[in-house]
C-alpha positions in Angstrom: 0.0 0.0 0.0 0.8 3.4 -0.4 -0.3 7.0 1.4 -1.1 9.8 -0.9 -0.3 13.6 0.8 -4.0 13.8 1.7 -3.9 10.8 4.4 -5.9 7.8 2.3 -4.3 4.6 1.5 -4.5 3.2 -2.1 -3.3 -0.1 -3.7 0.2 0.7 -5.6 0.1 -0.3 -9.3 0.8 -3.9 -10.0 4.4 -4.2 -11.9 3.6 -5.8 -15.0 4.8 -4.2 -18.4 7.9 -4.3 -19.7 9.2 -1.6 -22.1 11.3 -1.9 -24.9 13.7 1.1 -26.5 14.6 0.6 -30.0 17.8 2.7 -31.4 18.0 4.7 -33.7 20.6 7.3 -33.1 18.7 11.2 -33.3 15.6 9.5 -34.0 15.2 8.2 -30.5 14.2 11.3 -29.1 10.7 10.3 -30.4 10.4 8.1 -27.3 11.7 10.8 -24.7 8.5 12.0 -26.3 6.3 9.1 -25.3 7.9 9.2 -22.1 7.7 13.0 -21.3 3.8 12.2 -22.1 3.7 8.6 -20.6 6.6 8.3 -17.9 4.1 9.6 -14.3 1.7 6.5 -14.9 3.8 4.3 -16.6 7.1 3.9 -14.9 5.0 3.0 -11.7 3.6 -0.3 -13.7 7.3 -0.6 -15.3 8.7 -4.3 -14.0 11.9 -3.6 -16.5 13.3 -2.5 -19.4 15.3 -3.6 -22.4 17.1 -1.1 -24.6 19.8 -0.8 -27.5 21.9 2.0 -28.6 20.6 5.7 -28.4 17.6 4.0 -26.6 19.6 3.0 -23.9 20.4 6.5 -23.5 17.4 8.0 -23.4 16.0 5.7 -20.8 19.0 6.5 -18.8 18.6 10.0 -19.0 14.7 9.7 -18.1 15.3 7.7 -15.0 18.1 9.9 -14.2 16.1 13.2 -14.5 18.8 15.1 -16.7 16.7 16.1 -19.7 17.1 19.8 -18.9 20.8 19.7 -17.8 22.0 17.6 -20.8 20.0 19.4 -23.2 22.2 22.4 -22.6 25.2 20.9 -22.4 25.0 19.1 -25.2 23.9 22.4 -27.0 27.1 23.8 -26.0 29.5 21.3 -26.8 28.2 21.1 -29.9 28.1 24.9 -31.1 31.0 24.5 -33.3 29.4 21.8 -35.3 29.3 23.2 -38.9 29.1 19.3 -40.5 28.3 15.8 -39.3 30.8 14.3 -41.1 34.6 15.4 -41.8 36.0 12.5 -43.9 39.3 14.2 -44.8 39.8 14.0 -40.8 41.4 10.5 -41.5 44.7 11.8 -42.8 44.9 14.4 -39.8 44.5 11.3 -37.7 41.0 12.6 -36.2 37.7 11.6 -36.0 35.6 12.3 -39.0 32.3 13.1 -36.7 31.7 14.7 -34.0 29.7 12.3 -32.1 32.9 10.5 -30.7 34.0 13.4 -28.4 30.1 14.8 -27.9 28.2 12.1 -27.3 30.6 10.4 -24.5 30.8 14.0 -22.7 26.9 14.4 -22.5 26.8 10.6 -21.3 29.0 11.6 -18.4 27.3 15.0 -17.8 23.6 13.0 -17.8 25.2 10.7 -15.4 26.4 13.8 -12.9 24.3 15.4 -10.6 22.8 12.3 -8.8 21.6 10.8 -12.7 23.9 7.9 -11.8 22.3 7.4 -8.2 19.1 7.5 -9.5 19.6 5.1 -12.2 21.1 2.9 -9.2 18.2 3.3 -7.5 15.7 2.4 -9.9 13.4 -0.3 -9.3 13.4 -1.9 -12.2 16.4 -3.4 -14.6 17.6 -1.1 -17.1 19.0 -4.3 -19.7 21.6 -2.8 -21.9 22.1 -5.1 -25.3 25.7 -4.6 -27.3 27.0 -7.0 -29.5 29.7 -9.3 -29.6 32.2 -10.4 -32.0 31.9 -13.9 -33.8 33.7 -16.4 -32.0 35.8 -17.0 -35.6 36.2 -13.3 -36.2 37.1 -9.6 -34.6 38.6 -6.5 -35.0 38.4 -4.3 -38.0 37.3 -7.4 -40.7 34.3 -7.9 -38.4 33.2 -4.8 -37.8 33.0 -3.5 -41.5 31.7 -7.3 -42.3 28.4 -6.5 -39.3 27.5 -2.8 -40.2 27.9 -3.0 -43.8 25.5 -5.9 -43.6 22.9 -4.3 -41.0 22.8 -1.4 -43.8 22.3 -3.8 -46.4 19.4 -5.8 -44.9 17.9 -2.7 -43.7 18.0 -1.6 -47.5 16.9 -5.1 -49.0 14.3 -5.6 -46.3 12.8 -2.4 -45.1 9.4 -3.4 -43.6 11.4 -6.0 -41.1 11.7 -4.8 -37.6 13.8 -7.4 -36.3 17.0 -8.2 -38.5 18.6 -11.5 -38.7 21.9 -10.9 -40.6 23.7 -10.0 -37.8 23.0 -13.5 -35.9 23.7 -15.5 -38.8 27.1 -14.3 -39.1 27.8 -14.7 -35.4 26.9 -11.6 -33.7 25.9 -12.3 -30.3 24.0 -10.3 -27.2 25.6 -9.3 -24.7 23.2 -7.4 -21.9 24.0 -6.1 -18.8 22.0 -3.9 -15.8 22.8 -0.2 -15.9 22.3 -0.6 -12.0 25.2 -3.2 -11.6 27.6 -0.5 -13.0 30.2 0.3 -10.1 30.4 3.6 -11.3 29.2 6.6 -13.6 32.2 6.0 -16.7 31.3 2.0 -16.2 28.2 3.1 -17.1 29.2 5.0 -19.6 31.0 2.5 -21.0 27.9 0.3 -21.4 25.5 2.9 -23.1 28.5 3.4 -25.7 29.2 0.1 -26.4 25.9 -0.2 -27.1 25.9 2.1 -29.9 29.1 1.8 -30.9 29.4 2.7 -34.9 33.2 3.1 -36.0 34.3 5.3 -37.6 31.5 7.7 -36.5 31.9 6.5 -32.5 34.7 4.5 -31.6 34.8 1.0 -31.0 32.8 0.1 -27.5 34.6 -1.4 -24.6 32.4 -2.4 -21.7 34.5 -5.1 -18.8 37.5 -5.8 -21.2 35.4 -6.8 -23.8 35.3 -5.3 -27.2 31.8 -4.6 -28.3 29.8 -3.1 -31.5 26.0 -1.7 -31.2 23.5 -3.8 -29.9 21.5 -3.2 -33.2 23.8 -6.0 -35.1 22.1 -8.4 -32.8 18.6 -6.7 -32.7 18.0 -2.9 -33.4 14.4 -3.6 -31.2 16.0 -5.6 -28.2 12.6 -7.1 -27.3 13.6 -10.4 -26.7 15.6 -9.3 -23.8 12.4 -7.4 -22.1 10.4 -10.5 -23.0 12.4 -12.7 -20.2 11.8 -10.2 -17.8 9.9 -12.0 -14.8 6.4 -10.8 -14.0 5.9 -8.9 -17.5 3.0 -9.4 -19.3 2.7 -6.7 -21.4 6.2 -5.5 -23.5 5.7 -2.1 -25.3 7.9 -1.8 -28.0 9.2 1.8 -28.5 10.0 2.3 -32.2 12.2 5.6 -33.4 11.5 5.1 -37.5 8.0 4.5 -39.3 7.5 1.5 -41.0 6.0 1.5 -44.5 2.5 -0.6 -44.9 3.2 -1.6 -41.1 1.0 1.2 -39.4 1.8 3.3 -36.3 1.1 0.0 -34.1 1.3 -3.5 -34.4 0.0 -6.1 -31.5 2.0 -9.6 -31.5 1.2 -11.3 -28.3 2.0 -9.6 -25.4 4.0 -7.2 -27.1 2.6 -4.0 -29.0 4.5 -2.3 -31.3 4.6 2.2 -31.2 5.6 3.7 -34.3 6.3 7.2 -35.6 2.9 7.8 -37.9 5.8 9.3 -40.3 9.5 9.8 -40.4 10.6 12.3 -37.6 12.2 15.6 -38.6 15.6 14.5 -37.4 18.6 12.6 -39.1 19.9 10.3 -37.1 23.3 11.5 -37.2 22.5 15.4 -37.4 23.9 17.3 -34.4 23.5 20.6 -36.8 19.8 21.7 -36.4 19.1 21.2 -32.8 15.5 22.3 -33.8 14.7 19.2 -36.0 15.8 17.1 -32.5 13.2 19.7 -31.0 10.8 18.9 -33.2 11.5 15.1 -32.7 10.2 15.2 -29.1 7.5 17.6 -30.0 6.6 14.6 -32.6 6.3 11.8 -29.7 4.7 14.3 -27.0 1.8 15.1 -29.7 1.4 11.1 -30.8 1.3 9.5 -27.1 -1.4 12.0 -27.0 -3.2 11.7 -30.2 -2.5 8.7 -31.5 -1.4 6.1 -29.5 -2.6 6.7 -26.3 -6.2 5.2 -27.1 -4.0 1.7 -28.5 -2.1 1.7 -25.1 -4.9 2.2 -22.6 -6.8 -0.6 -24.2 -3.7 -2.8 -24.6 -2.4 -2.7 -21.2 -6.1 -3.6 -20.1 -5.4 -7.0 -21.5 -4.4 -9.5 -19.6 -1.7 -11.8 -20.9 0.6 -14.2 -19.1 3.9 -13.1 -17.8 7.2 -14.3 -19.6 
């Protein structure tokens, strides 16, 4: 039980769903959307999350209650961005994006201020999916070998949500709790190696263990929120639309949020801070408008846990 301010008990909400973040890079700023909407009534149902990527981030910085603090930051340290990309950087022996020295300094700013306590604190999991190499390969011949074929099947196969080329040529999950982290660059550690996309981010690193981003094993990690003890519902956050697919799509106990079109951003574009704007604005406006009809009526459901 719980006691509201005004003295009366009521029951505390039942932990039963089990929420999903898809990466995505810029794009995932949809779902801080959903969640800026959704978060107050649905983080008290939460029993655990799965994420991947930028989607591990934004979770992260929900839970953490940074949004305001790393939004300026990261509109500071990236001021001087004229260009996402800088490809004669390779012969000055720099990075040829920005992302590699802006994206690991607003992880660590999110993560100040008490974000990494709370995150800690949170009474849920926070599962974390990377990838690791093939037993028979690594190094640069498997990393060029997994992204240039997760572009490729994303190309060939664009309705397909879950990818499968990455598993076939030995790509395997690895998953880890934000809250077992010992420490804020642990942590760090983890939500890079999750979306780790050389040459734009460097090669992730997470316990000794060289990793690539989670998307090579699954861009929608929702086989990992599926295990997740007492969940029987599994809202799948998606950041891009889906062509013929529809805004959402029920398999099971899990039910599938789409943008209704693509969002304004790129999902490399730190240029126009606007379009990210806009990105939010885009999921705030749809868990209002569109899906929140879909999700009242799902979650009503029963199914059986996983």
């Amino acid at each position: 039980m719980e006691t509201r301010p005004g003295g009366e008990h009521v029951t505390a909400p039942v932990r039963d769903i089990a929420l999903t973040f898809a990466g995505g890079g810029n794009r995932a700023f949809y779902q801080l959307g959903l969640l800026n909407t959704w978060g107050p009534w649905l983080l008290p149902r939460t029993v655990g999350v799965a994420a991947c990527s930028a989607g591990a981030y934004v979770i992260c910085l929900y839970v953490a209650g940074r949004t305001e603090a790393a939004w300026e930051f990261w509109l500071d340290a990236r001021a001087h961005v004229k260009k996402n990309f800088e490809f004669g950087n390779v012969l000055k022996g720099r990075s040829v994006a920005p992302h590699a020295h802006v994206y690991p300094a607003t992880i660590r700013h999110m993560l100040a201020g008490g974000g990494f306590e709370k995150i800690k604190a949170a009474p849920f999991p926070i599962l974390i999916l990377a990838a690791g190499f093939p037993r028979l390969l690594s190094g640069s011949v498997a990393t060029t070998v997994g992204l240039l074929g997760y572009q490729a099947e994303k190309l060939a196969s664009p309705t397909r949500i879950h990818p499968k080329l990455g598993r076939a040529l030995g790509f395997r999950p690895v998953v880890a709790d934000a809250r077992d982290c010992r420490d804020a660059e642990e942590l760090t550690a983890l939500i890079l190696a999750s979306g780790s996309t050389p040459p734009v981010t460097p090669l992730g690193r997470f316990r000794g263990e060289e990793l690539l981003d989670g998307g090579l094993v699954d861009n929608v990690p929702a086989f990992v929120s599926d295990e997740i003890p007492m969940a029987t519902h599994n809202l799948v956050l998606l950041t891009r639309a889906y062509a013929g697919r529809g805004a959402q799509m029920e398999d099971g106990k899990r039910l599938y949020l789409a943008p209704s079109h693509p969002v304004p951003v790129h999902r490399w574009d730190y240029t126009r801070p606007d379009l990210l704007e806009a990105t939010i604005a885009m999921g705030e406006r749809e868990a209002r408008e569109l899906h929140g009809p879909v999700v009242e009526r799902f979650l009503s459901t029963p199914h059986i846990a996983g």
